[in-house]
C-alpha positions as CSV (number, residue, x, y, z in Angstrom):
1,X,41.2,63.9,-75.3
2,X,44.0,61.1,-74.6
3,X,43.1,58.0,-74.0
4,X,44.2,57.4,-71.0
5,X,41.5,61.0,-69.7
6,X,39.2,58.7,-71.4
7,X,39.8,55.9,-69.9
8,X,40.0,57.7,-66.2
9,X,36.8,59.0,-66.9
10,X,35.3,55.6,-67.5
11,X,36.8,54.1,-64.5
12,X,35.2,57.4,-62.3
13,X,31.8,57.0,-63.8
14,X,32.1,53.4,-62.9
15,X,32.8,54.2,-59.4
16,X,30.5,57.2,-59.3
17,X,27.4,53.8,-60.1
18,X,28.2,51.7,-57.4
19,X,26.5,51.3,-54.0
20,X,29.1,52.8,-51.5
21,X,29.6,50.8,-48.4
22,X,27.1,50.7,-45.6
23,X,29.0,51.9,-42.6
24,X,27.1,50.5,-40.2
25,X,27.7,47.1,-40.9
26,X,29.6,45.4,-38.0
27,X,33.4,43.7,-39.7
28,X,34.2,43.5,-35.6
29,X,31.3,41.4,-33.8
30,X,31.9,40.8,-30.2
31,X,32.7,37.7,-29.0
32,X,29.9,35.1,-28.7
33,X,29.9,31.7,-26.8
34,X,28.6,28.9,-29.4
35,X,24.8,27.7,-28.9
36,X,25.0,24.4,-26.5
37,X,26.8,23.1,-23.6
38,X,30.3,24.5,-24.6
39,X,29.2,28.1,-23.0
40,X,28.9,26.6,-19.7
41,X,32.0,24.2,-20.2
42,X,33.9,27.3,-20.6
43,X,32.6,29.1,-18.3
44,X,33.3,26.5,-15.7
45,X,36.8,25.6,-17.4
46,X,37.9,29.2,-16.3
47,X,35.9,29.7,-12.9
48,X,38.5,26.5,-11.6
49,X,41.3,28.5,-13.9
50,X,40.5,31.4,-11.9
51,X,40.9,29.3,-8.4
52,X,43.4,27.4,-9.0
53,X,45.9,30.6,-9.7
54,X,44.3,32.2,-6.3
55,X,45.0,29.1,-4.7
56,X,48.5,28.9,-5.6
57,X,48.9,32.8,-5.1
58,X,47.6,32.3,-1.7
59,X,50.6,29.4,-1.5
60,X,52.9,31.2,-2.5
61,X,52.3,34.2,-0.1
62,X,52.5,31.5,2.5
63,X,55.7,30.5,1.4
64,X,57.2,33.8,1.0
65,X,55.8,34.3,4.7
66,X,57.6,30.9,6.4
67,X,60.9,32.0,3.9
68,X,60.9,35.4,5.6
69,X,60.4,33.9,9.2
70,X,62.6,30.8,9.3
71,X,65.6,32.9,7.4
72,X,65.1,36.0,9.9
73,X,68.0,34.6,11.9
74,X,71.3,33.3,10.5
75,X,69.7,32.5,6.9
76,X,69.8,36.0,5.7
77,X,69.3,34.8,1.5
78,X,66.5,32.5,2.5
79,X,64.6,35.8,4.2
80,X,65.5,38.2,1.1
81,X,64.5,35.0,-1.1
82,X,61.2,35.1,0.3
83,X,60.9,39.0,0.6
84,X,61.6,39.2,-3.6
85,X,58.7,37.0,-3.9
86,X,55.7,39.1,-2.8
87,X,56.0,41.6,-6.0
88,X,55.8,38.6,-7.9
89,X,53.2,37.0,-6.0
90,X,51.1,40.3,-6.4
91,X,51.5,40.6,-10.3
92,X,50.5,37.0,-10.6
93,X,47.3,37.9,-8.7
94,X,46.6,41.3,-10.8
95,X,46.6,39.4,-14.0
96,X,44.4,36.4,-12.5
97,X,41.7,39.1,-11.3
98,X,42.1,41.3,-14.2
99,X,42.9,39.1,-17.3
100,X,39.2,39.3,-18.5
101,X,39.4,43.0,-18.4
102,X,42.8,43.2,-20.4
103,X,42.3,40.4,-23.0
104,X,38.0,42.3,-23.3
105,X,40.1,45.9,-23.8
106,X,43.0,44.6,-26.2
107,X,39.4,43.1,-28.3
108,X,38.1,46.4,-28.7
């Protein structure tokens, strides 16, 4: 035999002795708010997160709304100005509804 067989035989018997790893051990654990008053903190840091981007959604559709109603005579820009708003305003309120569930599936 060569040494280096013997010395791959040695380094398999080695392996072939050790404990193999427990797959059920968890290297991902969810997220998990720390013990004490900094889980309602949070909590109530994004609750008025969560308004506060409503609220100025809700602004902004009222802005877009007076835009498209002042500019429907003689201010043609200001109407189309506030017509290329309301995508806008709507993908600003998809993300404030549903930025839990996309930040909660991009964890996974």
């Amino acid at each position: 035999m060569s040494t280096t067989h013997n010395l791959l035989m040695q380094v398999q018997d080695y392996l072939a002795q050790q404990t193999p790893i427990n797959p059920s051990i968890d290297f991902n654990p969810p997220a998990e708010a720390p013990p004490g008053p900094l889980e309602s903190a949070a909590k109530t840091m994004l609750a008025w997160m969560k308004w506060g981007g409503l609220f100025g959604a809700v602004g902004a559709g009222v802005a877009s709304g007076i835009m498209m109603a002042v500019g429907g005579r003689n201010r043609n820009n200001m109407a189309v100005d506030g017509a290329m708003r309301i995508p806008w305003i709507i993908g600003g309120m998809a993300l404030v509804f549903g930025a839990a569930s996309i930040v909660g599936f991009l964890a996974k």
